[in-house]
C-alpha positions in Angstrom: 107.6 159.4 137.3 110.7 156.9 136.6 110.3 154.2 134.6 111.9 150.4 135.4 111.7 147.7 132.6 110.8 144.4 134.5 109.8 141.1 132.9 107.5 139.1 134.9 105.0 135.7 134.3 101.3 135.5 135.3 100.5 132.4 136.6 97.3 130.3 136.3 95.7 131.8 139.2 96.1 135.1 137.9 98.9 136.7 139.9 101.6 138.8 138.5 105.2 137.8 139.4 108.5 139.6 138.9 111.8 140.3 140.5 112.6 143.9 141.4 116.2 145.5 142.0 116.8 145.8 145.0 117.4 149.5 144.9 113.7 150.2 144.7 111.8 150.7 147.9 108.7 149.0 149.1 105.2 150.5 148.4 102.7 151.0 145.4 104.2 151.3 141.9 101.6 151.8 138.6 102.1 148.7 136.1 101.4 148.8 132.6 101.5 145.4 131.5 102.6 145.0 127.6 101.4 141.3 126.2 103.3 139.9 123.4 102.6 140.6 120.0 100.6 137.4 117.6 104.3 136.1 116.6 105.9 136.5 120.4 102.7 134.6 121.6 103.6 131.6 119.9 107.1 131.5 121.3 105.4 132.1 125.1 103.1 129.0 123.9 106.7 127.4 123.3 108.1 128.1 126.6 104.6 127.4 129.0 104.3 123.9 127.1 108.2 123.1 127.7 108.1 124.1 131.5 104.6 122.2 131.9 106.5 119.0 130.0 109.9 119.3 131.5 109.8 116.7 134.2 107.9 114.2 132.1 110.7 114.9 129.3 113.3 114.6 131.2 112.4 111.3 132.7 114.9 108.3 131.7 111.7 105.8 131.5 110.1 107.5 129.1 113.3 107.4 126.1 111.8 104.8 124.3 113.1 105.5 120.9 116.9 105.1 120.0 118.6 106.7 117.2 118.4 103.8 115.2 114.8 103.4 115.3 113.0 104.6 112.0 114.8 106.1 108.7 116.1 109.2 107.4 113.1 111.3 105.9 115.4 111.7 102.6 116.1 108.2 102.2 115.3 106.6 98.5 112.0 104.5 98.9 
């Protein structure tokens, strides 16, 4: 058998996607899917929460803080 490294995402209703090279031809193929390790899971937690939050962050209405608002966390009390 020939192996092909692939990286692909499981969505929320359980399907498996990935991209393929286009040299491979269509049919049946064995996965063996490798989930992160404990510290790796974390960073995937990272990721999911940024995609989920992107739109929402990236909408102008919700900048309601400026750079002057607050203080510096070192500042003298």
């Amino acid at each position: 058998m020939k192996a092909v490294e692939l990286i692909g995402e499981i969505d929320d209703q359980h399907h498996l996607h990935a991209q393929v090279p286009e040299n491979l031809l269509p049919g049946r193929v064995r996965l063996i899917v490798l989930l992160p390790e404990e510290d790796d899971a974390g960073a995937a937690w990272m990721q999911g929460i940024g995609k989920e939050w992107e739109a929402e962050l990236n909408d102008p209405r919700e900048d309601i803080y400026t750079l002057e608002d607050g203080s510096p966390v070192d500042e003298a009390r």
